[in-house]
C-alpha positions in Angstrom: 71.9 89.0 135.6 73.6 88.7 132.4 73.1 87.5 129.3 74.7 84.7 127.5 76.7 85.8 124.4 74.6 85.9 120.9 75.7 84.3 117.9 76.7 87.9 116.7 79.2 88.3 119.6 81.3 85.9 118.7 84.5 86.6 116.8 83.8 86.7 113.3 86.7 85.6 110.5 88.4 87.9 109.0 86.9 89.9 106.3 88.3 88.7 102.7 86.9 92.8 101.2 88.9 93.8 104.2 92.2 91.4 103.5 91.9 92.9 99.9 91.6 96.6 100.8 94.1 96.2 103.4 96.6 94.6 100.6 95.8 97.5 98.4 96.7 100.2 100.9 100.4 98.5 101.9 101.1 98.2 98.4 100.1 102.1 97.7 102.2 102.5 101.1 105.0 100.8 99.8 105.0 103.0 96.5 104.6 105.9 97.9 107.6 105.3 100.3 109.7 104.5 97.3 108.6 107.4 95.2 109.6 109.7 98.1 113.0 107.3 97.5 113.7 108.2 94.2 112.5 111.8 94.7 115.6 111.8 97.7 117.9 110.7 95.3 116.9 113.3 92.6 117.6 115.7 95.9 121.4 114.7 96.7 122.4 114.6 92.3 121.2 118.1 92.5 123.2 118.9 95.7 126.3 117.3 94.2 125.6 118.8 90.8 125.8 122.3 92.4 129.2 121.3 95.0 130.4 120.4 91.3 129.7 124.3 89.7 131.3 125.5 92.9 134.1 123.4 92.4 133.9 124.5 88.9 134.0 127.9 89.6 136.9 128.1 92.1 138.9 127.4 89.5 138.0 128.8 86.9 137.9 132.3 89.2 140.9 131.2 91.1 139.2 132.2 94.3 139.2 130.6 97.9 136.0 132.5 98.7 133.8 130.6 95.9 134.1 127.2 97.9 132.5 129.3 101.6 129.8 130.5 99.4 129.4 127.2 98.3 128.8 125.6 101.3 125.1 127.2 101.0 124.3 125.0 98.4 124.7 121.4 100.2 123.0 123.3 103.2 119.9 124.3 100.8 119.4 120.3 99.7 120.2 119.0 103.3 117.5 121.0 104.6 114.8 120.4 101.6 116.0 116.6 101.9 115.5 116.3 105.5 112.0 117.6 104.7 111.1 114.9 102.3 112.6 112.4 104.7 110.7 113.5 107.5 107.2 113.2 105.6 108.5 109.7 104.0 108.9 108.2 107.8 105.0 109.3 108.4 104.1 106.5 106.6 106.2 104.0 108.5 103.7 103.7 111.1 101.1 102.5 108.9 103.2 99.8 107.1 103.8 98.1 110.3 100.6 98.2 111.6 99.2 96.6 108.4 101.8 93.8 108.3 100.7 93.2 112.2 97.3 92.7 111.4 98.1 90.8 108.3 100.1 88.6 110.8 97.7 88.4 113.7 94.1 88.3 112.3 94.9 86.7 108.5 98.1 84.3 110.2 99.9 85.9 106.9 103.7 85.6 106.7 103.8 88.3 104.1 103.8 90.7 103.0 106.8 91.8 105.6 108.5 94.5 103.3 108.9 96.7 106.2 109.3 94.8 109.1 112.1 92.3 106.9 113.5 96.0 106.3 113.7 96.7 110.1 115.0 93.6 111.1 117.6 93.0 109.0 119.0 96.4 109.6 118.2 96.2 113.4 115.8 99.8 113.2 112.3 99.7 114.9 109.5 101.5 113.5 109.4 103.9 115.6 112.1 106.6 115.6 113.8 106.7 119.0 113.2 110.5 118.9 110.1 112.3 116.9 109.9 115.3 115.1 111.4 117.5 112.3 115.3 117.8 114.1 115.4 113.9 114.5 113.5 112.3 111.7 114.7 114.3 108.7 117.4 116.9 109.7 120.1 114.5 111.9 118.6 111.4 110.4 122.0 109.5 109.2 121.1 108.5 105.8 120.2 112.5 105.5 123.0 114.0 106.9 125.8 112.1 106.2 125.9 113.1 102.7 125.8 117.0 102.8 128.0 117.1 106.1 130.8 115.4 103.9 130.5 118.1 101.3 130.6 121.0 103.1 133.8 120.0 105.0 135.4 119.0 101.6 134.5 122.9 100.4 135.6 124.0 103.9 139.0 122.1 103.5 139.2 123.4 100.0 138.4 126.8 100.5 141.5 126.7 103.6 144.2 124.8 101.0 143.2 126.8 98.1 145.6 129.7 98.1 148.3 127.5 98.5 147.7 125.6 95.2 147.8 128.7 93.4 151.1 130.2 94.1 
């Protein structure tokens, strides 16, 4: 025999302390995504600052060799950048599950930051592929960058001599 469903049982609104809190934590999420942002950008001036002393170097030196040594330097910031990207795209998950429950339980349009984001730039939330190599090291917007810089040093360090005869 069972027994008929209590008053308690019954689905119960949603919380307005919990729609507050919930706010609260995508907006912190949201911050913190940016700060890591601006801390990314702060990573590739760096990178390009030091390609730039290489550069300056090679010709002050007159040396083909400076620009090899060089390439260490956009390999240093890819790899610290890739890190800060990879801990950035930990919060992902949690954005999207908070705008899903803000559009399923509170029948909330917004706040969509990340899911207007994804859309518009056809990306799910989920990486295709996890971990370190994917997520921060071959990411694109990581990558790019630093790959470009090192094959302009490469080139340079190959047409070099011939400037200089």
């Amino acid at each position: 025999m069972s027994n008929p469903p209590t008053a308690d049982s019954q689905p119960q609104p949603p919380n307005t302390s919990e729609l507050e809190l919930l706010k609260q934590e995508y907006f912190f999420l949201q911050n913190t995504i940016e700060d890591y942002n601006k801390q990314i950008w702060t990573i590739k001036a760096l990178g390009i600052g030091g390609t730039g002393a290489v550069l300056g170097l090679m010709l002050q030196h007159k040396s083909s060799v400076v620009p090899l040594i060089g390439c260490a330097i956009p390999l240093f910031f890819w790899i610290l950048e890739s890190q800060w990207k990879h801990f950035q795209r930990g919060f992902y998950p949690r954005v999207t599950e908070i705008e899903t429950i803000l559009s399923n339980d509170y029948h909330l349009r917004s706040p969509a930051i990340f899911g207007g984001w994804a859309s518009a730039f056809k990306r799910t939330p989920a990486p295709k592929r996890r971990g370190y190599l994917w997520d921060g090291l071959l990411n694109r917007s990581v990558f790019i960058s630093y790959l470009l810089e090192i094959i302009f040093l490469l080139l340079l360090a190959a047409i070099a001599p011939r400037l200089w005869k």
